[in-house]
Backbone as ProteinMPNN parsed JSONL, in Angstrom:
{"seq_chain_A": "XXXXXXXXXXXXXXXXXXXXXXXXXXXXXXXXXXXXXXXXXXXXXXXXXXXXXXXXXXXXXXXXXXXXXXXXXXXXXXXXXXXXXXXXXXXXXXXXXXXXXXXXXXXXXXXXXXXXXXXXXXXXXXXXXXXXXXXXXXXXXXXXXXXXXXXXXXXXXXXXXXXXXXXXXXXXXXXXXXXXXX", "coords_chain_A": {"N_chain_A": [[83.492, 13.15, -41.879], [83.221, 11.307, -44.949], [81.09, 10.712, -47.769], [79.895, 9.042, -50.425], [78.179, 9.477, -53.101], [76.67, 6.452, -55.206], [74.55, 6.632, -57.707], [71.874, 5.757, -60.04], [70.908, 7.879, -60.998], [70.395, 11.261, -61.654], [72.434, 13.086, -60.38], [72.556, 16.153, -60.602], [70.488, 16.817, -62.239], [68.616, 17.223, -59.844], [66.511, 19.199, -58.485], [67.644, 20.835, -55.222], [66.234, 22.317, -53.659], [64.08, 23.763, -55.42], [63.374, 26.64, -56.752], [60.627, 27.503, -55.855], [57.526, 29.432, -55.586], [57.096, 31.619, -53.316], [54.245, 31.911, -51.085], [52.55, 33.592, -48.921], [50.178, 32.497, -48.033], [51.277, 29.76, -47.337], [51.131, 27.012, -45.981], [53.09, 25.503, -43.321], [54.496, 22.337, -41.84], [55.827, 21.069, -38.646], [57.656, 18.379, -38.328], [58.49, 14.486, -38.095], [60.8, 13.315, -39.791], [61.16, 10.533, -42.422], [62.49, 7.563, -43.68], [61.472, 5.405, -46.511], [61.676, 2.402, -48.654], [60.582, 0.966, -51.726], [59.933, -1.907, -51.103], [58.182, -4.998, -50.553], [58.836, -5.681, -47.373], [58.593, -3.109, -46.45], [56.372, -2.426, -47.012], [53.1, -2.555, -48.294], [51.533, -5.254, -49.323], [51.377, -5.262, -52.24], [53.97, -3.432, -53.368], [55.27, -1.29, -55.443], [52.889, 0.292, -56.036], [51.031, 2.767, -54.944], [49.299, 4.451, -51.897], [47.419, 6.383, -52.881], [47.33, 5.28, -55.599], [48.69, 5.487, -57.473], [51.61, 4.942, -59.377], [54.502, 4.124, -57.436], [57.016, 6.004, -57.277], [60.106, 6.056, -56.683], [61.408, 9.218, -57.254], [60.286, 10.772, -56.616], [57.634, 10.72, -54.986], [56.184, 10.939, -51.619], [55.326, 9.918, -48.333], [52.609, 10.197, -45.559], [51.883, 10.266, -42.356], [48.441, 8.978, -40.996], [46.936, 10.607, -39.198], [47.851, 13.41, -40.487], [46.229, 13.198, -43.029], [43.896, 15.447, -43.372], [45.518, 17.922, -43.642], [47.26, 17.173, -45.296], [46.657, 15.945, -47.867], [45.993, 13.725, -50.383], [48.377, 14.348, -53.141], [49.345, 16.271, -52.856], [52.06, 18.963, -53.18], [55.015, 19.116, -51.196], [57.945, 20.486, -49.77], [61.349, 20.108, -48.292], [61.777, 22.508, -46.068], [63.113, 23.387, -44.337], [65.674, 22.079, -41.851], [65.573, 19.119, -40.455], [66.4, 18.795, -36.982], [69.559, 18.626, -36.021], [70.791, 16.927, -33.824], [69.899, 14.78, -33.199], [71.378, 13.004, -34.946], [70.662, 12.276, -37.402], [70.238, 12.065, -40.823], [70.52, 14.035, -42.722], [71.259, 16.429, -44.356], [73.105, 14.615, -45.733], [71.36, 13.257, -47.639], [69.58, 15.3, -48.663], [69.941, 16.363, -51.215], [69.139, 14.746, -53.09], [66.479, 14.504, -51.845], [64.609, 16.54, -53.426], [61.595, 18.416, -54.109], [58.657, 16.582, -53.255], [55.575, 14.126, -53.527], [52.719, 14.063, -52.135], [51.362, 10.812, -52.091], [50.727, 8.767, -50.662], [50.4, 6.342, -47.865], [51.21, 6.089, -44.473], [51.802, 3.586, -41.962], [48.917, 3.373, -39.253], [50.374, 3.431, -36.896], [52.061, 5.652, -36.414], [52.596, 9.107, -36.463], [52.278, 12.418, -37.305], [54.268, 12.691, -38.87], [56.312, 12.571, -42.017], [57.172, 10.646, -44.691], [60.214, 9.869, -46.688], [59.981, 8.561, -50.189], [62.45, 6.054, -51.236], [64.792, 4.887, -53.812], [65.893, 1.958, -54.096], [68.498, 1.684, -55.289], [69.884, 3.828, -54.335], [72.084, 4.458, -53.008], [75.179, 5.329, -50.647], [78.704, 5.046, -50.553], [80.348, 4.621, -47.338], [82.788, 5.804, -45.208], [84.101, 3.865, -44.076], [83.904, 1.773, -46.353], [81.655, 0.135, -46.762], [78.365, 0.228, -47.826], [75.455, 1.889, -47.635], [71.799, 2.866, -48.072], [70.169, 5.524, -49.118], [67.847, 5.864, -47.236], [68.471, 4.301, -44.9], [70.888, 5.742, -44.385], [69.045, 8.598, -43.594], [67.778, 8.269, -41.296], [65.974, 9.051, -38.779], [64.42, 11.522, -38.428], [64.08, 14.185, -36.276], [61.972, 17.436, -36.299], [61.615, 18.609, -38.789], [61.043, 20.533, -41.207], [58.377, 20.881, -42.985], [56.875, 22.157, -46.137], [54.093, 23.143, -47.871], [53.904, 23.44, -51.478], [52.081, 23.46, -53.139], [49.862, 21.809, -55.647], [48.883, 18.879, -57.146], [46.78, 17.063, -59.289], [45.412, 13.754, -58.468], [43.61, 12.056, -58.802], [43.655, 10.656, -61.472], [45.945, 8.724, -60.953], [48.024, 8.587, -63.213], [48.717, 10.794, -63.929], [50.683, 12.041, -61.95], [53.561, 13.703, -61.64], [56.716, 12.505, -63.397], [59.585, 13.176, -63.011], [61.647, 14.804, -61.047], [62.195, 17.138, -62.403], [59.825, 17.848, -64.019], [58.253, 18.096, -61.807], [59.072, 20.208, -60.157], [58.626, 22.265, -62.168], [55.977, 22.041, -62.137], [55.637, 23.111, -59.932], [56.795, 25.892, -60.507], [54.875, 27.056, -61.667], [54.455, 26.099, -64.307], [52.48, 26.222, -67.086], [50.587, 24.257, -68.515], [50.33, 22.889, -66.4], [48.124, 21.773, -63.806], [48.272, 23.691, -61.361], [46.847, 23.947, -57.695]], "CA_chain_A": [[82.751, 12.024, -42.409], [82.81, 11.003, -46.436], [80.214, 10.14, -48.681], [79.951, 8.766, -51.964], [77.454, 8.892, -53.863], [76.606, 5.68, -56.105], [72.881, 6.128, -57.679], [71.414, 5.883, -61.342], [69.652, 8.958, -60.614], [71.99, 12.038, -62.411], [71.813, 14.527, -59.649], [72.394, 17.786, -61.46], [69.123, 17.596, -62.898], [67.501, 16.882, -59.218], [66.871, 20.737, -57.444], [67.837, 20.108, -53.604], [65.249, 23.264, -53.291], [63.612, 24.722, -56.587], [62.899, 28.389, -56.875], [59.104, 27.869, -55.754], [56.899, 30.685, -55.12], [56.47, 32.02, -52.009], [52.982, 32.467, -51.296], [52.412, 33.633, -47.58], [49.388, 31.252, -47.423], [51.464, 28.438, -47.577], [51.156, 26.473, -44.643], [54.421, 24.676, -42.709], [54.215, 21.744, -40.535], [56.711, 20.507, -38.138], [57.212, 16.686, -38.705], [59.514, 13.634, -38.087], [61.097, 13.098, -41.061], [61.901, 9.35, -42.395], [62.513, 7.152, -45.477], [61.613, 3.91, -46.86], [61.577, 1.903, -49.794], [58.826, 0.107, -52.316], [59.786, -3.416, -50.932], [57.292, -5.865, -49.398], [59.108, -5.963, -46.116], [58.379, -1.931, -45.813], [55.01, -1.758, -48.008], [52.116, -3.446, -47.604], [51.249, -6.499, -50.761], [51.954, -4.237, -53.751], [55.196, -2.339, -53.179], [54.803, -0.762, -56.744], [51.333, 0.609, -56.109], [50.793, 3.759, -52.934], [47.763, 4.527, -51.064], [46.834, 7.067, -54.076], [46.704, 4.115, -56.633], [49.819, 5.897, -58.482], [53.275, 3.868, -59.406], [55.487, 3.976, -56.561], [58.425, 6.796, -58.068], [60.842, 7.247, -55.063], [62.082, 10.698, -57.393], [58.688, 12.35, -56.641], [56.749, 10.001, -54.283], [56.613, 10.743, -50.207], [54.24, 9.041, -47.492], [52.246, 10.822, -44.898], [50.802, 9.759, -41.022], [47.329, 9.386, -41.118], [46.832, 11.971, -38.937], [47.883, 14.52, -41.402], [45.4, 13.439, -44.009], [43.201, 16.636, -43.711], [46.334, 18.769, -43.794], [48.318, 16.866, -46.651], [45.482, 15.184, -49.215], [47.072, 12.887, -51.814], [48.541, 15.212, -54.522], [49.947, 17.987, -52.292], [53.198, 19.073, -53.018], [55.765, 19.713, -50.177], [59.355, 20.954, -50.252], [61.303, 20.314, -46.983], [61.222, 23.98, -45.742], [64.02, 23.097, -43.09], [66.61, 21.139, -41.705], [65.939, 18.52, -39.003], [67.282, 18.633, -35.798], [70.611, 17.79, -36.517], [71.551, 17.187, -32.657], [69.447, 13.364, -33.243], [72.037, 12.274, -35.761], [69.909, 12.673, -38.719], [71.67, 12.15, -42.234], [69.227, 14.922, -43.979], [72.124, 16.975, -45.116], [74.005, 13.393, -46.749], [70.06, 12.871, -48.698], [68.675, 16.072, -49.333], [69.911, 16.454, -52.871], [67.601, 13.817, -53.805], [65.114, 14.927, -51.814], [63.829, 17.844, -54.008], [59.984, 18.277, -54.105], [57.643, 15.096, -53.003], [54.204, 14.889, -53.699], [52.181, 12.965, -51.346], [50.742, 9.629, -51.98], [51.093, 7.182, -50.007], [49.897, 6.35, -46.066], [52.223, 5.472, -43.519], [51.652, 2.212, -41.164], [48.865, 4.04, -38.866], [51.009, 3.526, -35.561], [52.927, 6.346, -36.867], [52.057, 10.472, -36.121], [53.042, 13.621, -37.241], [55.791, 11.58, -40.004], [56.529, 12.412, -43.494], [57.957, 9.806, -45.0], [60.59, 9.815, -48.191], [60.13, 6.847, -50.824], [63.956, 6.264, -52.112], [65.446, 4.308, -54.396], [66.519, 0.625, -53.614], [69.282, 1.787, -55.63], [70.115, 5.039, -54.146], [73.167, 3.638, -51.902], [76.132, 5.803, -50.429], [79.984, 4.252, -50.126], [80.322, 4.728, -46.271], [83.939, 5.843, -45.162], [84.862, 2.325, -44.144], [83.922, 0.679, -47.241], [80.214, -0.813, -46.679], [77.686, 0.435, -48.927], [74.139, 2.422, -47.075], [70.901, 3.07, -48.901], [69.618, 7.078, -48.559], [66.489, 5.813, -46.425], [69.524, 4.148, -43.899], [71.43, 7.491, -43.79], [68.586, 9.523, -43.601], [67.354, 7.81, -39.936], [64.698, 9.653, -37.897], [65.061, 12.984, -38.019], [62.966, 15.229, -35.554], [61.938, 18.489, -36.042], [61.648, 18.675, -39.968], [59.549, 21.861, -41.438], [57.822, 20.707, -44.526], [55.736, 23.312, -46.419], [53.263, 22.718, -49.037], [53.765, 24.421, -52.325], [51.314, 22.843, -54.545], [49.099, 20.53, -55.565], [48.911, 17.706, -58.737], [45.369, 15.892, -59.28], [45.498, 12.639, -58.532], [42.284, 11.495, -59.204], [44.551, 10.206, -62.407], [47.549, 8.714, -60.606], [48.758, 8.862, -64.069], [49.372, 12.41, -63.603], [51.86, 12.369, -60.859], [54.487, 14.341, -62.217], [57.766, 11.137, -63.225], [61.117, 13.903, -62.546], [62.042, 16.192, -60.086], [62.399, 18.521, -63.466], [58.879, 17.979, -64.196], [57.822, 18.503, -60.495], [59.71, 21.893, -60.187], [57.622, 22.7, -63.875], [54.285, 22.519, -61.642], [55.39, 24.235, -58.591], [56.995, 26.811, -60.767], [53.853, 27.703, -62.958], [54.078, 26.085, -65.821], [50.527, 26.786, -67.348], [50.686, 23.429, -68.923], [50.187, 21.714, -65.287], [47.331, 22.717, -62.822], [48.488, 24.006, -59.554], [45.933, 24.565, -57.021]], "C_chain_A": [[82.532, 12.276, -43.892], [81.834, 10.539, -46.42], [80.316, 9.879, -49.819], [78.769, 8.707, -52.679], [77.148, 7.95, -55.46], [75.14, 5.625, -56.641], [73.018, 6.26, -58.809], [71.173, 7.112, -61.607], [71.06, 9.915, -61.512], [71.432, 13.323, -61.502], [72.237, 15.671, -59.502], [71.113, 17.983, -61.834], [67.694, 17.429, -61.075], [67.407, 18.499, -58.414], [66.687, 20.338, -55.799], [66.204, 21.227, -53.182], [65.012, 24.212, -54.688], [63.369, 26.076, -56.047], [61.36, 28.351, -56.829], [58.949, 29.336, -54.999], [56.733, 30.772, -53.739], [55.18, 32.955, -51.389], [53.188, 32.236, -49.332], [51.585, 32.89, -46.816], [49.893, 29.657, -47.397], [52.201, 27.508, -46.241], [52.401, 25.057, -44.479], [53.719, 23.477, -41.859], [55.631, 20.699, -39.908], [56.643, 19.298, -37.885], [58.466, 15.928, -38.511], [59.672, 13.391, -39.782], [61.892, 11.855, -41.73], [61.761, 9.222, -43.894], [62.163, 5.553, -45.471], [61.852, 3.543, -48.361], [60.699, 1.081, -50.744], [59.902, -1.155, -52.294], [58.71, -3.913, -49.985], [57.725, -5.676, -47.807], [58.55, -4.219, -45.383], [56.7, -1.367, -46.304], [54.381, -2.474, -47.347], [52.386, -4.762, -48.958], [51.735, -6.142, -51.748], [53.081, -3.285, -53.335], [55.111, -1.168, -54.098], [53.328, 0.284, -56.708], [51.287, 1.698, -54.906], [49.462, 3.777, -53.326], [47.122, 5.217, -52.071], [46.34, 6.184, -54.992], [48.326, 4.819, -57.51], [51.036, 5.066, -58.444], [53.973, 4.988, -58.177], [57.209, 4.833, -56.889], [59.3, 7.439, -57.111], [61.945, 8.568, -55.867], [61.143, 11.752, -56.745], [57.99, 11.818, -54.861], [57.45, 10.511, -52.434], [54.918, 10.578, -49.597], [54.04, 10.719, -46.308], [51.731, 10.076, -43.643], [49.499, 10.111, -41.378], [46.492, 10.624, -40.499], [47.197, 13.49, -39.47], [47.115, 14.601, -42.562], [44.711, 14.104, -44.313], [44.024, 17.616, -44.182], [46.778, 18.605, -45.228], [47.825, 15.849, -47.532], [46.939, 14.228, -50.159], [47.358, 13.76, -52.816], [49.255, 16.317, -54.168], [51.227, 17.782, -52.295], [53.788, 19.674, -51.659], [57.503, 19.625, -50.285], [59.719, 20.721, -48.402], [62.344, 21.52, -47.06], [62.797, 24.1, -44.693], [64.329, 22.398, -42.616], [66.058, 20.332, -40.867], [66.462, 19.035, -38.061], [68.531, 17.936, -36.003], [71.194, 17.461, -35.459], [70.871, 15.125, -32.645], [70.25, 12.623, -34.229], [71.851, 11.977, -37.487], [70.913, 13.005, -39.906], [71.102, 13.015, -43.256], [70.647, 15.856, -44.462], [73.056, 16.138, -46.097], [72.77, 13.245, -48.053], [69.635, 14.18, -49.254], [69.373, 16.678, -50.927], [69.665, 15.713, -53.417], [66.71, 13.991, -53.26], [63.906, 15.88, -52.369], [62.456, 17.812, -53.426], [59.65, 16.806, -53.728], [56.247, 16.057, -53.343], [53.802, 13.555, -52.788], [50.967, 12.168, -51.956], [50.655, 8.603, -51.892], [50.879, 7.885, -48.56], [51.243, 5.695, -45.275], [51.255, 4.571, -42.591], [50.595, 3.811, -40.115], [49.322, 4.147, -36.786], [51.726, 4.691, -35.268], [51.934, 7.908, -36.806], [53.259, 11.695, -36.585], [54.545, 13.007, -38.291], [55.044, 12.11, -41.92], [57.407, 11.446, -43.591], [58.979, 9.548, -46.592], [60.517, 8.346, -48.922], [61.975, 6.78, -51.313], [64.168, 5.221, -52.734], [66.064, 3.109, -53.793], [67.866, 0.834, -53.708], [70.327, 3.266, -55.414], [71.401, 5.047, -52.133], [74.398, 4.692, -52.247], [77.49, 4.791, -49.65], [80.604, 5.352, -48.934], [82.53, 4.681, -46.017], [84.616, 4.438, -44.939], [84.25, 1.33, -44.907], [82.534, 0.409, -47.52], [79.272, 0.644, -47.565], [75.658, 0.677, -48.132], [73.393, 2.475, -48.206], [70.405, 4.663, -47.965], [68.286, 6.768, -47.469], [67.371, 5.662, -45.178], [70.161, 5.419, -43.298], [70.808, 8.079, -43.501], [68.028, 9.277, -41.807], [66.317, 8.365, -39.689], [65.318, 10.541, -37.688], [63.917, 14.143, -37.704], [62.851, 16.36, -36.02], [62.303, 19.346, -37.868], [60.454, 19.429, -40.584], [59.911, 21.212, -42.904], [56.521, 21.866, -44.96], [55.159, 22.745, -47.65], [53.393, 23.882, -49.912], [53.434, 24.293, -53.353], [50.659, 21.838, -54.5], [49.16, 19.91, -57.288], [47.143, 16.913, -58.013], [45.604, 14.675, -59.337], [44.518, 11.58, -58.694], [42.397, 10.254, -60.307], [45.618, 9.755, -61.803], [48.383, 8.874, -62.143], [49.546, 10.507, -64.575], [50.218, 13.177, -62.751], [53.143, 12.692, -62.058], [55.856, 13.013, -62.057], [59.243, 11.481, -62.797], [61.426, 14.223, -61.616], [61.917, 17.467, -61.18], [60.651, 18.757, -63.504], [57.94, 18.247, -62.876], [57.921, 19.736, -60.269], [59.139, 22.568, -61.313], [56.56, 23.231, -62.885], [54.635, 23.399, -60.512], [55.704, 25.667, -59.268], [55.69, 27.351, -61.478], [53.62, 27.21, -64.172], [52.793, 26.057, -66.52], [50.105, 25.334, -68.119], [50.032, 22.149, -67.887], [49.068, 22.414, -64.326], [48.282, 22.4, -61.286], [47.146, 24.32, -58.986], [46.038, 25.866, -56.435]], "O_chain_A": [[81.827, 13.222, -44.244], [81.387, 9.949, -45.436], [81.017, 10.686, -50.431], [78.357, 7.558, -52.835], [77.307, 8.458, -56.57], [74.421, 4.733, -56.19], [74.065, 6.804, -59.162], [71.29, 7.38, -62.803], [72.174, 9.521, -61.859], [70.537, 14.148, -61.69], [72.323, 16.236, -58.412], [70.578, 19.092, -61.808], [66.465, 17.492, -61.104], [68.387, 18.843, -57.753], [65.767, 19.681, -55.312], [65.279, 20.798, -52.492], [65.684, 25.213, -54.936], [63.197, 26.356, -54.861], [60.744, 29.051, -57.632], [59.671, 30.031, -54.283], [56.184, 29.873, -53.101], [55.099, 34.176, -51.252], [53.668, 31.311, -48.677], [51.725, 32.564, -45.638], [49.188, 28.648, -47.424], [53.342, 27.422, -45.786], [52.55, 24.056, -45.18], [52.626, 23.598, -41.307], [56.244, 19.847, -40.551], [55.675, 18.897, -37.237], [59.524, 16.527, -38.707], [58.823, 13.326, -40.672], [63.121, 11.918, -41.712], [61.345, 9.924, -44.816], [62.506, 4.715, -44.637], [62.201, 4.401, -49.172], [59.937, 0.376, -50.084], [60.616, -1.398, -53.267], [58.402, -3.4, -48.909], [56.791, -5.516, -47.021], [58.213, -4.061, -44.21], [56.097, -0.327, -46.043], [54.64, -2.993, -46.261], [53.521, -5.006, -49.368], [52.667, -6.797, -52.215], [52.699, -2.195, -52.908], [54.888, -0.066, -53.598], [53.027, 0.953, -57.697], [51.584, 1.236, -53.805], [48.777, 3.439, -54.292], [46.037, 4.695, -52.325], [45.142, 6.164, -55.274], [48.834, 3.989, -58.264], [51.381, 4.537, -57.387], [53.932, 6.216, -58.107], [58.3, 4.286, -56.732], [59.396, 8.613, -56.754], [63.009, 8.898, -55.343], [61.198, 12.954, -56.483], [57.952, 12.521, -53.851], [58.623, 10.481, -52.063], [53.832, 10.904, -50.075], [54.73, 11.733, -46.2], [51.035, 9.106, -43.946], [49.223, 11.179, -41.923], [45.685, 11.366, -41.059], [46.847, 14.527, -38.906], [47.087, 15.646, -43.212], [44.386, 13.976, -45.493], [43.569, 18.309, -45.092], [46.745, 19.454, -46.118], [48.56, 14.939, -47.914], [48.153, 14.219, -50.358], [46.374, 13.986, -53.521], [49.71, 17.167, -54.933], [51.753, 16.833, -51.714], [53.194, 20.572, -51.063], [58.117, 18.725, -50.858], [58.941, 20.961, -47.479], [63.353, 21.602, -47.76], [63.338, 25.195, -44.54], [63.492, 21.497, -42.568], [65.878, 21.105, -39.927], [67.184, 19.984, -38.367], [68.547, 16.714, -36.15], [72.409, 17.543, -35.64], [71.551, 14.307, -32.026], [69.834, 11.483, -34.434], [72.611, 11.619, -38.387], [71.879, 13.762, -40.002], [71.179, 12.783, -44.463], [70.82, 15.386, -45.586], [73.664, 16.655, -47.035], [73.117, 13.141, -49.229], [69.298, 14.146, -50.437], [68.832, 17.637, -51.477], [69.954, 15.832, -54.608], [65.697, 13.723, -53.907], [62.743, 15.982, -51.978], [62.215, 17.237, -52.365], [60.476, 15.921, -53.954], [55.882, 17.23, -53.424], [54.339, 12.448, -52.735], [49.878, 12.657, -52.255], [50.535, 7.658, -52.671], [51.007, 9.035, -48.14], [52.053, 4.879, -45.715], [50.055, 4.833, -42.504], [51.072, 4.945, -40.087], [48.762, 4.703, -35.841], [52.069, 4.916, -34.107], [50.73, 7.876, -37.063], [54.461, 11.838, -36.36], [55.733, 13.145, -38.0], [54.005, 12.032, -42.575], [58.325, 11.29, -42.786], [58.4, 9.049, -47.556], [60.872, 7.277, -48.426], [62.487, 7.811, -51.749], [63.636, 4.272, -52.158], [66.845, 3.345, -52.871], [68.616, 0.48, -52.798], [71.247, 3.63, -56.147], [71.386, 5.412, -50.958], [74.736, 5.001, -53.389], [77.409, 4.088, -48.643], [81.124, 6.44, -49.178], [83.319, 3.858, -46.482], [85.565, 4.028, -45.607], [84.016, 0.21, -44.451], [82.241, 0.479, -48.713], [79.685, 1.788, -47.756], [74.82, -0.225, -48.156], [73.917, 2.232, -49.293], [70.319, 4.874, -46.755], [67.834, 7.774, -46.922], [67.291, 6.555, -44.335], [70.034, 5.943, -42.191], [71.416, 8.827, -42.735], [67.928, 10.307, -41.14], [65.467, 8.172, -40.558], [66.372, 10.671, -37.066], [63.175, 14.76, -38.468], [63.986, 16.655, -36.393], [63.01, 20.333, -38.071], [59.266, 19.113, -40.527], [60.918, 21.065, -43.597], [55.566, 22.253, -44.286], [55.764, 21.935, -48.352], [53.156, 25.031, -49.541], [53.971, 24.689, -54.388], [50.699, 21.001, -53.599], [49.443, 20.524, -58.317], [46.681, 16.512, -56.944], [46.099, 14.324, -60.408], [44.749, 10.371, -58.699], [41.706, 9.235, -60.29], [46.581, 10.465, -62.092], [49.509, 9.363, -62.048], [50.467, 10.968, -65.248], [50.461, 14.383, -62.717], [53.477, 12.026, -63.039], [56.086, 12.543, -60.943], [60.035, 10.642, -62.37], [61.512, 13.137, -61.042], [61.589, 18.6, -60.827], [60.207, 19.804, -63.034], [56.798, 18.646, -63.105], [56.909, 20.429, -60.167], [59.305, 23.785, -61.225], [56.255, 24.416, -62.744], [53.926, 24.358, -60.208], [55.087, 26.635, -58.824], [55.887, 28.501, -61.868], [52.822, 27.66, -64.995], [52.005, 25.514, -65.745], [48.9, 25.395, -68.36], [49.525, 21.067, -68.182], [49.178, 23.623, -64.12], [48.691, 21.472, -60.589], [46.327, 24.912, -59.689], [45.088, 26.342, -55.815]]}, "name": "protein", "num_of_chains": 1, "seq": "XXXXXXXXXXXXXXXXXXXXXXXXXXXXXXXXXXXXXXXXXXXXXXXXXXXXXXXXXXXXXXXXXXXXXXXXXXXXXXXXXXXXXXXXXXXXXXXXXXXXXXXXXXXXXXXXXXXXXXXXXXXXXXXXXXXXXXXXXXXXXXXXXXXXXXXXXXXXXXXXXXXXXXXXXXXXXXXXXXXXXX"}
């Protein structure tokens, strides 16, 4: 099975997995792992706008089940830690070099448990061996059994402080003294 990738995005500068620290307190959690997009039909009124109050940046931006809101606060960085279940069909090896780092803020619909959710790109569409033209949220499907670890935090108190890269994301998890980590 080919892929193509067709996105704006220039993904050399996106790290599939930065060189974060490995701090032994840094707590995993095993999670369904999906994707959407900032349109009305998948948002709520404001597509543009997440549950944080911060712009909507599917380079950085990923959603959480409400039931993880004690675990994974608005602002917490998470890296996914490990593959899916790749036996459910799951396209996480076609997406995860745009998935680098997320930082969470944004809620998922609360029908929904135990779900990280990636924001992606409207424009973040792969040319499918027979021709037709997917979006990375499409490929990426429902994919069980997805270890996400937290390896950082951003204040969001400011949504204006959500980190706008993947470069500048990988800055805060790495240390840069410039950015507070928690």
């Amino acid at each position: 099975m080919g892929f193509l990738l067709l996105s704006g995005a220039a993904l050399g500068a996106l790290p599939v997995r930065a060189n974060a620290p490995m701090l032994s307190a840094s707590p995993s959690y095993t999670v369904t792992l999906t994707a959407y997009n900032a349109v009305p039909e998948q948002t709520d009124g404001d597509p543009f706008t997440t549950a944080s109050g911060a712009y909507s940046n599917p380079e950085v931006v990923a959603a959480r089940s409400r039931d993880l809101a004690r675990e994974l606060p608005f602002g917490t960085i998470i890296e996914v830690a490990q593959a899916p279940d790749q036996h459910n069909n799951c396209g996480y090896d076609v997406v995860a070099p745009i998935i680098g780092y997320r930082v969470i803020a944004d809620t998922m619909n609360a029908r929904y448990t135990d779900r990280i959710d990636i924001l992606f790109s409207t424009k973040s569409d792969y040319l499918m061996n027979d021709g037709r033209m997917k979006n990375a949220g499409t490929i990426l499907g429902v994919c069980s059994g997805a270890a996400v670890r937290v390896v950082g935090y951003v204040d969001l108190s400011r949504p204006s402080r959500l980190p706008k890269t993947q470069i500048e994301l990988a800055a805060l998890v790495n240390g840069d003294a410039s950015l507070a980590l928690k």
